[in-house]
BALOBA-1460 file (C-alpha; in Angstrom, 3 decimals):
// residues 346
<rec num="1" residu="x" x="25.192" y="28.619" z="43.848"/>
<rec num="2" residu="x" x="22.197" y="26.617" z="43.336"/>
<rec num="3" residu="x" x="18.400" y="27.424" z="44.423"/>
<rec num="4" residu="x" x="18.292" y="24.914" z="46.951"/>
<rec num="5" residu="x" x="21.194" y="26.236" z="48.889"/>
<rec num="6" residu="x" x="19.963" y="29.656" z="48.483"/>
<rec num="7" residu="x" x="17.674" y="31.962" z="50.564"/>
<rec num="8" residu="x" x="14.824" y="33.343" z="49.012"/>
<rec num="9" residu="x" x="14.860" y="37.196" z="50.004"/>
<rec num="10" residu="x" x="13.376" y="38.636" z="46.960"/>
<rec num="11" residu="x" x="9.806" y="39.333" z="46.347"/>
<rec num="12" residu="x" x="8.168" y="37.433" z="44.079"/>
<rec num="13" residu="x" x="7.576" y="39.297" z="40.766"/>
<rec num="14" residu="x" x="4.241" y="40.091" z="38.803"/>
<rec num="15" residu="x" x="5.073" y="36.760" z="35.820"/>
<rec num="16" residu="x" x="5.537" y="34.618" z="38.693"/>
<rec num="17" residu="x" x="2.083" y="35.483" z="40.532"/>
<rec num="18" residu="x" x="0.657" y="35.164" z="37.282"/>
<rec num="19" residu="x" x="1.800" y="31.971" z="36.728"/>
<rec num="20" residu="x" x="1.106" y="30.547" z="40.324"/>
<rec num="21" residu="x" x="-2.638" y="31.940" z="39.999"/>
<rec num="22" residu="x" x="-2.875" y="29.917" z="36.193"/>
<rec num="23" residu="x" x="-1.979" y="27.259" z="38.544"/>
<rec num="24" residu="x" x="-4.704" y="28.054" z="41.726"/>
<rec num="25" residu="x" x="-2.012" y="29.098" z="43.724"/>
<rec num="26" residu="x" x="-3.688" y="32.234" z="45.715"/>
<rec num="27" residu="x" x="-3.538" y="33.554" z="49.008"/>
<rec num="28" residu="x" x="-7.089" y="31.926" z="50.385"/>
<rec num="29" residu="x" x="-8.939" y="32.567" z="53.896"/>
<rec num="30" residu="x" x="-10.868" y="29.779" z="54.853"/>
<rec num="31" residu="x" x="-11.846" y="32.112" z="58.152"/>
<rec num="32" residu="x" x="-12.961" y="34.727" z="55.829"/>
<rec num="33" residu="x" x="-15.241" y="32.608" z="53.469"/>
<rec num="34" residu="x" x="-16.827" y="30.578" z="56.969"/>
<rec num="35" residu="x" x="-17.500" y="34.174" z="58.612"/>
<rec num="36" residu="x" x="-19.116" y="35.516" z="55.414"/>
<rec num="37" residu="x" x="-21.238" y="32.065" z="54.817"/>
<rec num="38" residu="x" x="-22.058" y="32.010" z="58.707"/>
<rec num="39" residu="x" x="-23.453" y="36.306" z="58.542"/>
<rec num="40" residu="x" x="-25.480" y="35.647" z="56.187"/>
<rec num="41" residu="x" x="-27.106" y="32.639" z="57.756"/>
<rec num="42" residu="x" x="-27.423" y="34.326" z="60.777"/>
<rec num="43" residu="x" x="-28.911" y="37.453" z="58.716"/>
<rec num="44" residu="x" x="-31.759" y="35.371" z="57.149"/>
<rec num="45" residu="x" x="-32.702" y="33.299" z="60.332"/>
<rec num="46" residu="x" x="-33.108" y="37.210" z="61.937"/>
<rec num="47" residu="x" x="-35.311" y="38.317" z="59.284"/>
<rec num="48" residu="x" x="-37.462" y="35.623" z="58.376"/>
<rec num="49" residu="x" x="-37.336" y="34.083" z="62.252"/>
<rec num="50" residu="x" x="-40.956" y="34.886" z="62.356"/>
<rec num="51" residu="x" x="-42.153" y="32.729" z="59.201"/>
<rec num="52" residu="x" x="-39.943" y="29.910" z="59.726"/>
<rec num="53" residu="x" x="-41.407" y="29.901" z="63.851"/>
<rec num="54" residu="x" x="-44.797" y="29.502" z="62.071"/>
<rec num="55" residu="x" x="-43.855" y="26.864" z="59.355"/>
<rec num="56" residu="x" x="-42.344" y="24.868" z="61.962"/>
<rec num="57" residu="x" x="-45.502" y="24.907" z="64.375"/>
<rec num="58" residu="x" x="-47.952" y="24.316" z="61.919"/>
<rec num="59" residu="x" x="-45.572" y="20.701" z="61.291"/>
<rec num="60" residu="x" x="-45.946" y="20.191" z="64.809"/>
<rec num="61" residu="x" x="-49.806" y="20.889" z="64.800"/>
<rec num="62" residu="x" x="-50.148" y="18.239" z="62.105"/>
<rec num="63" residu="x" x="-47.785" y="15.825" z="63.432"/>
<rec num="64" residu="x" x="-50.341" y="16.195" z="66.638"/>
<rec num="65" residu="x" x="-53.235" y="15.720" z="64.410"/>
<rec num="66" residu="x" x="-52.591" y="13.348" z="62.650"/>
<rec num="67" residu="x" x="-51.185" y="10.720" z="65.373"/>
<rec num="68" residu="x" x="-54.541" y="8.374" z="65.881"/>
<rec num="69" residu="x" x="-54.274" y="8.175" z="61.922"/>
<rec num="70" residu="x" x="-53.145" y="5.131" z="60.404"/>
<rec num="71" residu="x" x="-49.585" y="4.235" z="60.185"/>
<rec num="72" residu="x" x="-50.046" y="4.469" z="56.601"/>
<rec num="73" residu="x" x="-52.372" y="7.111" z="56.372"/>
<rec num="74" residu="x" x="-50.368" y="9.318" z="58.468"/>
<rec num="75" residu="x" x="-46.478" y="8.622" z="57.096"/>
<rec num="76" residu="x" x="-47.424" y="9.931" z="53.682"/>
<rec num="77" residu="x" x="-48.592" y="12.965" z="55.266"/>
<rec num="78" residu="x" x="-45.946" y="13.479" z="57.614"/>
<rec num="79" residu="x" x="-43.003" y="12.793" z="54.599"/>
<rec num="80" residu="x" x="-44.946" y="15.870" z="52.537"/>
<rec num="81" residu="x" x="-45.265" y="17.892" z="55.731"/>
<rec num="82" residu="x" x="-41.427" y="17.609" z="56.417"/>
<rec num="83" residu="x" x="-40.120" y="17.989" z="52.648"/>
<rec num="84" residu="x" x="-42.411" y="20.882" z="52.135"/>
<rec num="85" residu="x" x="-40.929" y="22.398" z="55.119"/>
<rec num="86" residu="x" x="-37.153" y="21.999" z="54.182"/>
<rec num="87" residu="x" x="-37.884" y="23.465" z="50.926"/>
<rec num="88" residu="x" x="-39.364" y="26.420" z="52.821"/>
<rec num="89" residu="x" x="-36.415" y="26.429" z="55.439"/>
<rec num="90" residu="x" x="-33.829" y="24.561" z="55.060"/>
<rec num="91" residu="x" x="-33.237" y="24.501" z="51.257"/>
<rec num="92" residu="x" x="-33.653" y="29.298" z="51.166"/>
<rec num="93" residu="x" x="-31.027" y="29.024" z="54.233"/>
<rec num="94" residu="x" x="-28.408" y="26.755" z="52.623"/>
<rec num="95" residu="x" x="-29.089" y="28.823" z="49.553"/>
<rec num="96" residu="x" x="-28.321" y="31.768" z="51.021"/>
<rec num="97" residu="x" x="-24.771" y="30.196" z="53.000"/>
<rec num="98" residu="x" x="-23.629" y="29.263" z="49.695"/>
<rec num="99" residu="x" x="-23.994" y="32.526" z="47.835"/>
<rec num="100" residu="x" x="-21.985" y="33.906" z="50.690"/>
<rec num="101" residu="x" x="-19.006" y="32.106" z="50.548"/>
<rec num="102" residu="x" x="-19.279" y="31.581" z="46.636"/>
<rec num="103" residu="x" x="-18.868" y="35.771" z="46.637"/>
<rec num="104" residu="x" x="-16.402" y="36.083" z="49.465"/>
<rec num="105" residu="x" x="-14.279" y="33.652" z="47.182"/>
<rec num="106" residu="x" x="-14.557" y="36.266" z="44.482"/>
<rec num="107" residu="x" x="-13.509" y="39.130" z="46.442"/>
<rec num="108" residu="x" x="-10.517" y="37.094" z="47.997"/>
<rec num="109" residu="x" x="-9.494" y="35.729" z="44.609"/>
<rec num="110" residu="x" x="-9.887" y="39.083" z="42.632"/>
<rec num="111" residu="x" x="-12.510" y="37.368" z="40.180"/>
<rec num="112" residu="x" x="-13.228" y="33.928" z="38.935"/>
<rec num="113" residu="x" x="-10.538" y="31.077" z="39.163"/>
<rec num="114" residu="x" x="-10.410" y="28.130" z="37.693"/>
<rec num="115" residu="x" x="-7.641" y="25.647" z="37.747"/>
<rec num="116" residu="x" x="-7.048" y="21.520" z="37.489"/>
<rec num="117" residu="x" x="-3.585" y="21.661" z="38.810"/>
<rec num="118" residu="x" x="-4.790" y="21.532" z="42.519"/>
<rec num="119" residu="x" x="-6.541" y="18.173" z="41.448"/>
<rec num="120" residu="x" x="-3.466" y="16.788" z="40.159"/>
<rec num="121" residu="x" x="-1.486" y="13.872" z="42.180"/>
<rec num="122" residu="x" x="2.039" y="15.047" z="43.979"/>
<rec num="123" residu="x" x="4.071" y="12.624" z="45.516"/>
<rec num="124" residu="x" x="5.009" y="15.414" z="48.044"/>
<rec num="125" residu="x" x="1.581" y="15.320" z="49.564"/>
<rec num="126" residu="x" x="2.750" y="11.707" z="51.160"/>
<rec num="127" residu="x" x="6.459" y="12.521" z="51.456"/>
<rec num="128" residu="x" x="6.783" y="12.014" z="55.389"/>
<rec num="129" residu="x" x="9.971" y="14.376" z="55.128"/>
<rec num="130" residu="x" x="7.839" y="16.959" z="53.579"/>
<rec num="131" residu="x" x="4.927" y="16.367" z="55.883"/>
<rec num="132" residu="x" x="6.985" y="16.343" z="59.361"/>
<rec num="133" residu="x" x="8.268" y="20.148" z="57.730"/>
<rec num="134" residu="x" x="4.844" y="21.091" z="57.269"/>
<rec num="135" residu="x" x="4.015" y="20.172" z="60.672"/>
<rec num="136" residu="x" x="6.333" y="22.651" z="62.392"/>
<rec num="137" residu="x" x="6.148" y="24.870" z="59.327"/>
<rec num="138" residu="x" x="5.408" y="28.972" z="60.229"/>
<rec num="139" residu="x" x="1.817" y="28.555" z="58.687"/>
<rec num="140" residu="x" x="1.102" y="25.811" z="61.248"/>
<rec num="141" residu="x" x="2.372" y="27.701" z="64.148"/>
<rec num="142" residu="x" x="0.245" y="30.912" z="62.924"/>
<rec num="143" residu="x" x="-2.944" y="28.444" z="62.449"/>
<rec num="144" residu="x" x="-2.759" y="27.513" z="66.224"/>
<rec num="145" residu="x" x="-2.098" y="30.150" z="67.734"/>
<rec num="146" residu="x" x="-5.067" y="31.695" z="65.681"/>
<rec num="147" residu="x" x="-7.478" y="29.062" z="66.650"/>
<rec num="148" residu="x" x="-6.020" y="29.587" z="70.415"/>
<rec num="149" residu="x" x="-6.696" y="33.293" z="70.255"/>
<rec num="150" residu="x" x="-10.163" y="32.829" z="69.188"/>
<rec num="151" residu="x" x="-11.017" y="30.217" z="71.334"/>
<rec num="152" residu="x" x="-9.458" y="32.906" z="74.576"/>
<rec num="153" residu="x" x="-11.240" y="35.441" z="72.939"/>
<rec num="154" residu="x" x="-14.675" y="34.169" z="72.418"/>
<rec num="155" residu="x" x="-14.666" y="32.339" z="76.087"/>
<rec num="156" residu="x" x="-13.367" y="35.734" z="77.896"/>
<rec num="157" residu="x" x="-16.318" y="37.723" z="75.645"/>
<rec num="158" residu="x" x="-18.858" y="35.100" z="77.098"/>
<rec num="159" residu="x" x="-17.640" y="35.460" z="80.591"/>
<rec num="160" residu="x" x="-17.852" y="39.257" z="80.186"/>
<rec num="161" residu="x" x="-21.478" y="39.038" z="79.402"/>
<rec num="162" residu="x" x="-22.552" y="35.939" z="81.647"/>
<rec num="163" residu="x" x="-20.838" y="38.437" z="84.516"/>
<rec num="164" residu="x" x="-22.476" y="41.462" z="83.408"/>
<rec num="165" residu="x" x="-25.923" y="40.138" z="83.716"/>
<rec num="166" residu="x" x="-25.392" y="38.131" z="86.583"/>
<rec num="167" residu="x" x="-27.720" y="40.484" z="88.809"/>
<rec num="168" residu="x" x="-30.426" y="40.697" z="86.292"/>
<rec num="169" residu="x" x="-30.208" y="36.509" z="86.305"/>
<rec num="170" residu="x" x="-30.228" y="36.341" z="90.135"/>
<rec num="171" residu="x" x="-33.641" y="38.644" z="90.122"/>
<rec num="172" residu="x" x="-35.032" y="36.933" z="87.035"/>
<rec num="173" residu="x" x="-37.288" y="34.323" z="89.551"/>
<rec num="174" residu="x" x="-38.824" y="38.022" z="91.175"/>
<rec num="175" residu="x" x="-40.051" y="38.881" z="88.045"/>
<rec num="176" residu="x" x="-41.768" y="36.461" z="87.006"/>
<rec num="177" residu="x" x="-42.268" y="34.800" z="83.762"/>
<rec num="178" residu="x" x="-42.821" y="37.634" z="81.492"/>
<rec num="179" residu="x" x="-38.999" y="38.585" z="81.684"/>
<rec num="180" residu="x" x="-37.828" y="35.055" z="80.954"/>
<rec num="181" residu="x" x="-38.294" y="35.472" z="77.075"/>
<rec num="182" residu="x" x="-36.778" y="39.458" z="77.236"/>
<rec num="183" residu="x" x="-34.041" y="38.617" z="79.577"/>
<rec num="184" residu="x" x="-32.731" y="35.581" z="77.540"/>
<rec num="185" residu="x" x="-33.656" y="37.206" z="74.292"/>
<rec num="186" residu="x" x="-31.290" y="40.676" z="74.981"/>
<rec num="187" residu="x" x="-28.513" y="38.089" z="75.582"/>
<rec num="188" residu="x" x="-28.747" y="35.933" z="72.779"/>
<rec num="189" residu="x" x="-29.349" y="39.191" z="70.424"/>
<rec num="190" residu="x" x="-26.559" y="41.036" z="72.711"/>
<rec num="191" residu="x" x="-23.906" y="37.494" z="71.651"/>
<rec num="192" residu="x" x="-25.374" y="37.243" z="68.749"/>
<rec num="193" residu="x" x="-24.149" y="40.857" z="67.481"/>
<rec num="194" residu="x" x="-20.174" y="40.029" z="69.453"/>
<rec num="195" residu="x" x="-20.358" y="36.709" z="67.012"/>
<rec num="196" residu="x" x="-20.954" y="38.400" z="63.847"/>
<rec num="197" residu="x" x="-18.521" y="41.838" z="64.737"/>
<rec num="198" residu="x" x="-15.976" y="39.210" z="65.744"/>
<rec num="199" residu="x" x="-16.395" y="36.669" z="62.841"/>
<rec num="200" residu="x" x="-15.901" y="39.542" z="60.582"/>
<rec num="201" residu="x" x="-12.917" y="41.148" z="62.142"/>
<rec num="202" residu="x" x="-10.881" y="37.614" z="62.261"/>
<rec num="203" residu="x" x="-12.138" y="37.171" z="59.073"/>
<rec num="204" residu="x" x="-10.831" y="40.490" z="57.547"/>
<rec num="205" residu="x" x="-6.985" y="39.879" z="59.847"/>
<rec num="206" residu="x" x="-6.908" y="36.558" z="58.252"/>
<rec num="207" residu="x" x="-6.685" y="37.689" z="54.459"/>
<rec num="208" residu="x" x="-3.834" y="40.069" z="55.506"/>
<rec num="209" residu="x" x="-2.409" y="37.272" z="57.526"/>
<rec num="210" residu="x" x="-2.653" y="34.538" z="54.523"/>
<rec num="211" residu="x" x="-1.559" y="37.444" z="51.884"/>
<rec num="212" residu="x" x="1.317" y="38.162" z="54.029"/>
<rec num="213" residu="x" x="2.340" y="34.161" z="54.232"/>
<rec num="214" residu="x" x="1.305" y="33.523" z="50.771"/>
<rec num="215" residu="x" x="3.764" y="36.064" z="49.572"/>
<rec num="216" residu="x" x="6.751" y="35.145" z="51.653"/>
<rec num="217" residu="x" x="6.335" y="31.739" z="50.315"/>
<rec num="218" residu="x" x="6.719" y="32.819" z="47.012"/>
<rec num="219" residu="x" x="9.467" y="34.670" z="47.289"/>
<rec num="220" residu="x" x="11.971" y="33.964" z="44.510"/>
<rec num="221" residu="x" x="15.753" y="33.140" z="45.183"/>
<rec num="222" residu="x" x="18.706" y="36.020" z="42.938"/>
<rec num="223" residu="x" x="19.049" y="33.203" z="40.569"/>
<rec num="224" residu="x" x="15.099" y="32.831" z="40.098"/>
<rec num="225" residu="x" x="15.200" y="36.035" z="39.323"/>
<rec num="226" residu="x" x="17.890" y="36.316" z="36.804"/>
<rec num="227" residu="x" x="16.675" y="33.100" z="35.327"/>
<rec num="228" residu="x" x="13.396" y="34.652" z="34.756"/>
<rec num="229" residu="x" x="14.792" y="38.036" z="33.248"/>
<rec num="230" residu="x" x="16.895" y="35.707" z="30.808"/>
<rec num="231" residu="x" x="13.517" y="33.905" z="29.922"/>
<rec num="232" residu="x" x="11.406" y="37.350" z="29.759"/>
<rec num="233" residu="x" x="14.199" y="39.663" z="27.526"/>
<rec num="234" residu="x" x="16.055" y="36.342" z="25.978"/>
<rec num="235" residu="x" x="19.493" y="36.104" z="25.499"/>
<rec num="236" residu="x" x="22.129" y="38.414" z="26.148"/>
<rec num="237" residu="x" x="23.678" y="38.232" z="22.879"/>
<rec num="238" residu="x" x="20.342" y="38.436" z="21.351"/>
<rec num="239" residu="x" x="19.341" y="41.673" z="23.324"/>
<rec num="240" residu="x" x="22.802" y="43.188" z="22.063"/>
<rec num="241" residu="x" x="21.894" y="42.354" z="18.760"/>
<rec num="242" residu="x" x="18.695" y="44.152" z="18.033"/>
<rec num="243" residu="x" x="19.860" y="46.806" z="20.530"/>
<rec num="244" residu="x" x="22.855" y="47.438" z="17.933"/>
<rec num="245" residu="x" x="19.803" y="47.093" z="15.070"/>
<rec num="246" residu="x" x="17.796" y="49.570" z="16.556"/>
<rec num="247" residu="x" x="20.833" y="52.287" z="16.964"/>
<rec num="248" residu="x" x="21.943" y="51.766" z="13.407"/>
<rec num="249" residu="x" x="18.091" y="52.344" z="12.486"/>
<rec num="250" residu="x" x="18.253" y="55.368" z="14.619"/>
<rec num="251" residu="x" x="21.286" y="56.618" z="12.802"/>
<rec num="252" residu="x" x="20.080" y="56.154" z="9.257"/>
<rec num="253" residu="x" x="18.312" y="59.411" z="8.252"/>
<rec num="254" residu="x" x="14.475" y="59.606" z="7.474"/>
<rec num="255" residu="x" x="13.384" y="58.976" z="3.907"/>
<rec num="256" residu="x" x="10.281" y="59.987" z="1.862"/>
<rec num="257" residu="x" x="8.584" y="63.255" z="0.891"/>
<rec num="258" residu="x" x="8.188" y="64.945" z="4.163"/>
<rec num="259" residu="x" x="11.478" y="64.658" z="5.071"/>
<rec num="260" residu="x" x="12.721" y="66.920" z="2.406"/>
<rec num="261" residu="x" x="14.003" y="70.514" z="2.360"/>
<rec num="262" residu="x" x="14.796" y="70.911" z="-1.394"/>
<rec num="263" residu="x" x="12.958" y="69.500" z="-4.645"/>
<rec num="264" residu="x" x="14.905" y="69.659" z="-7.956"/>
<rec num="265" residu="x" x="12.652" y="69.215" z="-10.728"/>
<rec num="266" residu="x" x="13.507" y="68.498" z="-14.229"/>
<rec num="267" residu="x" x="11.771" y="67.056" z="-17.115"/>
<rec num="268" residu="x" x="9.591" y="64.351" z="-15.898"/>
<rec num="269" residu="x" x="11.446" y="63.832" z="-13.014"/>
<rec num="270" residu="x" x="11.705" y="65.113" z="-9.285"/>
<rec num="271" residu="x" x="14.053" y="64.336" z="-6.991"/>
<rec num="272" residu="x" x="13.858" y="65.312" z="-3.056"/>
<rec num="273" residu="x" x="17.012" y="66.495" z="-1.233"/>
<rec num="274" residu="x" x="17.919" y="66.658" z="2.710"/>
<rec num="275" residu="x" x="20.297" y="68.873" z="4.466"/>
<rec num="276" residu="x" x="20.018" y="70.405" z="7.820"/>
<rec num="277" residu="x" x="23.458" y="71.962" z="9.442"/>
<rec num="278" residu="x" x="24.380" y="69.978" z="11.936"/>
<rec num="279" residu="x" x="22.172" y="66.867" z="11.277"/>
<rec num="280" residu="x" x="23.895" y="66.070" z="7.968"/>
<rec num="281" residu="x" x="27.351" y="66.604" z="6.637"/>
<rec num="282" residu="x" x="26.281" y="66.558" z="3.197"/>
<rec num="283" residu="x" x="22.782" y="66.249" z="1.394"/>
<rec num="284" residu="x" x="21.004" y="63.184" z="0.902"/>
<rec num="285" residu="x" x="18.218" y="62.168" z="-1.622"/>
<rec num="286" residu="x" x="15.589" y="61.066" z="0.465"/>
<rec num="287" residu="x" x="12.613" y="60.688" z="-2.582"/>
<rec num="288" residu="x" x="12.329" y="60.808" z="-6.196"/>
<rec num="289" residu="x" x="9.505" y="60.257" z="-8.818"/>
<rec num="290" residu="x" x="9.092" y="60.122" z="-12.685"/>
<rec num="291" residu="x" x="6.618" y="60.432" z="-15.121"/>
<rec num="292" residu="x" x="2.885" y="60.891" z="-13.319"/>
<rec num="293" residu="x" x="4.261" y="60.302" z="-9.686"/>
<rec num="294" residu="x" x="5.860" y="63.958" z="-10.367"/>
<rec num="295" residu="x" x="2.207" y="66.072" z="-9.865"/>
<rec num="296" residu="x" x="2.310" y="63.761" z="-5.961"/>
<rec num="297" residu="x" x="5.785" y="65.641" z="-5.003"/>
<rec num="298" residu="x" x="4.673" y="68.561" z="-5.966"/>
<rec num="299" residu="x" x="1.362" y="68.678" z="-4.172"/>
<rec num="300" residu="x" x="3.670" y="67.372" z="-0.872"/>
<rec num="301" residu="x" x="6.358" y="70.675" z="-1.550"/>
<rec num="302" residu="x" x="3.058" y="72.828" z="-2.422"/>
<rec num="303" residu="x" x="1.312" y="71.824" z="1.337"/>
<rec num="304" residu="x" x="4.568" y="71.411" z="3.570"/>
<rec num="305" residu="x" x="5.934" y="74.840" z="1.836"/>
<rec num="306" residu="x" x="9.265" y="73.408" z="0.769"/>
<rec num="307" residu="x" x="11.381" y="75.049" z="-2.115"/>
<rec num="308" residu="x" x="11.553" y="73.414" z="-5.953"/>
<rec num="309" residu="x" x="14.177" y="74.728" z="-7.828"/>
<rec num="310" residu="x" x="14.363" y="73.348" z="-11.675"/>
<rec num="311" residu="x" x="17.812" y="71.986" z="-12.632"/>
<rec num="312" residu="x" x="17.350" y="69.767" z="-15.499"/>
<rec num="313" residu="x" x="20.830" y="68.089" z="-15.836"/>
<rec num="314" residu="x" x="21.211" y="67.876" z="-11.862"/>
<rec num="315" residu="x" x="17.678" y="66.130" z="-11.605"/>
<rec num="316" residu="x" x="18.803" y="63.936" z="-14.550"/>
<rec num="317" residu="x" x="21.897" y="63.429" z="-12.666"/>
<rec num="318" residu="x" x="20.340" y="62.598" z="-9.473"/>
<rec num="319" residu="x" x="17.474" y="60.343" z="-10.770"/>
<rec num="320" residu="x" x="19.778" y="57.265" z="-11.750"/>
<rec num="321" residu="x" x="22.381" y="57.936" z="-8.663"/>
<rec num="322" residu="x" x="22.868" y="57.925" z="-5.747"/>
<rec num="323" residu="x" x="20.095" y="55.430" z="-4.313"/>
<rec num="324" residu="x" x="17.908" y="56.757" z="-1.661"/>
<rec num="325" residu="x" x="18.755" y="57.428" z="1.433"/>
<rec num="326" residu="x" x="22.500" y="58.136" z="1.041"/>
<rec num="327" residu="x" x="24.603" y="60.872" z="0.365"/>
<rec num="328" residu="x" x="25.055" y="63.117" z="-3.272"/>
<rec num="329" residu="x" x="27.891" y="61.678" z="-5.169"/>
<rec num="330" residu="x" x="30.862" y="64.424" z="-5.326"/>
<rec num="331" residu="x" x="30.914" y="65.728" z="-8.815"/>
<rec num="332" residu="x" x="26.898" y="66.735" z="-7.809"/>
<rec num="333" residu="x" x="28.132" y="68.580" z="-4.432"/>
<rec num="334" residu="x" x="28.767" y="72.118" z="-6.690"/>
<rec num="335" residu="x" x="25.320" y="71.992" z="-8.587"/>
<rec num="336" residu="x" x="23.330" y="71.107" z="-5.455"/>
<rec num="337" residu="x" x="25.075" y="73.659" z="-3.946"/>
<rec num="338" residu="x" x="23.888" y="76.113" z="-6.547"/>
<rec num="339" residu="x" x="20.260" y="74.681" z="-6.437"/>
<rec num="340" residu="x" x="20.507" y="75.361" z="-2.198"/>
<rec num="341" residu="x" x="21.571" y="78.652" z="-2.847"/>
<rec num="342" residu="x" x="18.868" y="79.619" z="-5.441"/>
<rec num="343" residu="x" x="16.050" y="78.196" z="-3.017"/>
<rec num="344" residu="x" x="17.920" y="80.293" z="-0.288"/>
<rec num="345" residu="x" x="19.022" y="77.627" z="1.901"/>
<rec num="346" residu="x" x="22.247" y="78.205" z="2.700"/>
């Protein structure tokens, strides 16, 4: 069966998110970044309200004093006024916006991400095909009822408030003037606080919502899957290979020093011996040294506490055969078993 005629019903797998995220392929809230970037505006008008009140009245002041000026005394003046004052305002404000949404893409995207692949042309961005199945796609069904939801949401909140303060508006004209500013300013503080609580909480239900979609589009079909297993362990006859290498490894016995539970020493020679009952049917000669390397053996069977039992002939025997790591020929298996029995092995 092919991938195209298959469903995809298995979750995507940890090489496959890797790969999509080398490519910028991440699960991305748009609602999420805007509510972050739109807080912390909102958060900096609030605090610094006050000084940016005053830096915009003192433009007005000298726009007023400056209007039986010249034309071109007063435009020079006016242009410095009004840069000055975005630098001041504007500029700190945008500043702050973009810091926003530059970390809430961080948090969303687990770090920093970085990718050309987005930038490259596809043809399948102007297939009409695929664009009438992105149209009715899930995604696009989700995205409007979102915005719908938001739109009820925000419109039944205002009612809600507008109703609730509906008397207090009706006996605003008895009070007079001096409740105009705390009337109007309790409301707008009173939305204010609904905007930001809700901005945040669609915000937060649209990561889970685009994880959740960006997830089930990545699923992987059985053959994806089995393709990618082939690609990540190689091929079958390849993985029976070294697994057959790495059980004959396991099956050969350990070789050096350590490994040894007899030494038979002879003149200017050693030669190490293994045999456990049970491990080994017969002993094998897992080391031997001549000449200088001799004093090294020694100080191994002196530290590990293993036996060394001087047979000349059998360590003259056993220094030219067998090699190491195999079995004592069978005309040495009565002298070795003398040399066990001396060292009170067996």
């Amino acid at each position: 069966m092919s991938d195209a005629s298959e469903q995809k019903t298995l979750p995507p797998s940890t090489k496959k998110l890797q790969d999509a995220r080398r490519k910028g392929q991440t699960s991305h809230s748009h609602d999420f970044v805007s509510a972050v970037g739109a807080v912390a505006a909102i958060a900096y008008l609030w605090a610094f309200s006050a000084n940016i009140v005053s830096l915009w009245r003192d433009a007005l002041l000298l726009a007023v004093g400056v209007q039986n000026e010249p034309f071109q005394v007063a435009l020079p003046q006016l242009g410095a006024a009004l840069v000055a004052l975005c630098l001041r305002t504007v500029l700190p404000l945008l500043t702050v916006a973009v810091a926003a949404a530059i970390l809430a893409n961080l948090i969303i995207n687990r770090g920093f991400l970085f990718s050309l692949a987005p930038m490259m042309p596809d043809f399948e961005h102007i297939n009409p095909f695929t664009g009438f199945k992105r149209i009715f796609a899930l995604r696009s069904w989700i995205e409007l009822a979102k915005t719908v939801a938001k739109g009820v949401l925000l419109g039944s909140t205002l009612v809600i408030v507008v109703a609730g303060t509906l008397n207090t508006l009706v006996r605003l004209p008895i009070c007079g003037e001096g409740c105009i500013g705390f009337v109007f300013g309790s409301m707008a503080q009173l939305l204010l606080g609904i905007g930001i609580a809700f901005l945040l909480a669609t915000g937060l239900i649209d990561i889970l919502l685009q994880r959740w979609l960006f997830l089930r589009e990545m699923r992987m079909t059985i053959t994806e899957s089995k393709r990618e297993l082939q690609d990540q362990e190689g091929n079958p006859l390849i993985r029976s290979t070294r697994r057959r290498q790495r059980e004959q490894q396991a099956q050969e016995p350990p070789i050096g020093p350590r490994h040894a539970t007899l030494f038979v020493r002879g003149a200017g020679v050693m030669v190490g011996l293994r045999y456990i009952r049970g491990e080994t049917s017969v002993p094998i000669v897992v080391c031997r040294a001549r000449g200088a390397a001799v004093q090294a053996l020694l100080d191994v069977a002196t530290s590990a506490n293993i036996p060394v039992v001087p047979e000349m002939a059998l360590a003259r025997s056993l220094r030219r055969k067998p090699r190491i790591g195999t079995a004592i020929a069978n005309q040495q298996f009565e002298r070795v078993a003398r040399a066990m029995l001396a060292a009170g092995l067996v």
